[in-house]
N, C-alpha and C positions, 0 to 999 in steps of 0.2 A: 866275897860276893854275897849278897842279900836275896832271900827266895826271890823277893819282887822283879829283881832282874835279870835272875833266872827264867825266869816264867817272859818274860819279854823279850830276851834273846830267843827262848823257844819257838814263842808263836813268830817271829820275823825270818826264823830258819824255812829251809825247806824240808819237806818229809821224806820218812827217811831213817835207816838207820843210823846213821854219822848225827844226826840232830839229836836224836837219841842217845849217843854216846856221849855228846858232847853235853847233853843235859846231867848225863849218870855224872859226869865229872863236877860240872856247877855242882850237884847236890854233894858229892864226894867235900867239895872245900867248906859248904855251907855245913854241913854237921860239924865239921872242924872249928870253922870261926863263929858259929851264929847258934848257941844253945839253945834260944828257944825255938829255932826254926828245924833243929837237928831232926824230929821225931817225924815232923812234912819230908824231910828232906830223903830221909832216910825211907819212906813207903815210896817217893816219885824214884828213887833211884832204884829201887827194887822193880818196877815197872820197867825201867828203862834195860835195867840189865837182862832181864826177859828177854822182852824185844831184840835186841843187838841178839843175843845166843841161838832166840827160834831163826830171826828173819835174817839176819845179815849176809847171810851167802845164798839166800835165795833170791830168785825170779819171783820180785810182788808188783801189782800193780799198781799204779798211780793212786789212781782209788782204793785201794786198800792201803798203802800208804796215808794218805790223806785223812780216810776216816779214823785213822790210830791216833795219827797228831791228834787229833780235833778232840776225840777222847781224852786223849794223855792231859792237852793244855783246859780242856775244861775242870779235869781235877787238880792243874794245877791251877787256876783260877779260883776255885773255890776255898782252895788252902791257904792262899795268897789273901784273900780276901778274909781269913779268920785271923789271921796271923798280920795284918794291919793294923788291928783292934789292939794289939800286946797284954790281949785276955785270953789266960791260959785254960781256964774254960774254954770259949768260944773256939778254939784252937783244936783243942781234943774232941769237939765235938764234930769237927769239919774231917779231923781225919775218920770218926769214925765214921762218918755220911760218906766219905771218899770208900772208904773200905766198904760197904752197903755196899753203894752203889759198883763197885768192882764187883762185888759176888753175883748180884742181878745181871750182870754184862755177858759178854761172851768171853769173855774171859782170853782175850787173843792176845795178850802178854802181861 
């Protein structure tokens, strides 16, 4: 699997922790087969395993469901979108704007 269709399967899911897990796993194969995608793959699956651990067995609302996704797939859009380039610069530098912008957030997985 390639980030890019990761990230496409995600946003087409429903929110959620199952979308979420099922992302952890996408990025699980993608560090295996796709070395330069490994280091994106490996900060969205660290996101994703969060989530699955805090929320998965609780009562969340839709809307807060929703605004996780929308979080989660705008970083991976942006990753996605460095990692298109196949410039390893550009690449390191979107995850570190990923990881910013994580700090600045609420930090809810």
């Amino acid at each position: 699997m390639k980030f890019s269709e990761m990230v496409e399967h995600f946003e087409r899911s429903l929110p959620g922790a199952e979308s979420f897990k099922t992302a952890k796993a996408h990025c699980d194969a993608i560090m295996q087969d796709e070395p330069f995608q490994a280091a994106a793959a490996f900060l969205i699956a660290g996101f994703c395993r969060t989530y699955v651990l805090l929320y998965e067995d609780q009562a969340v609302t839709s809307e807060f469901a929703s605004k996780n996704k929308l979080q989660l797939l705008q970083y991976m859009q942006h990753l996605d979108q460095a990692l298109t380039t196949q410039d390893p610069a550009k690449a390191y530098v979107a995850i570190n704007e990923v990881l910013q912008q994580y700090l600045a957030s609420d930090r809810i997985f």
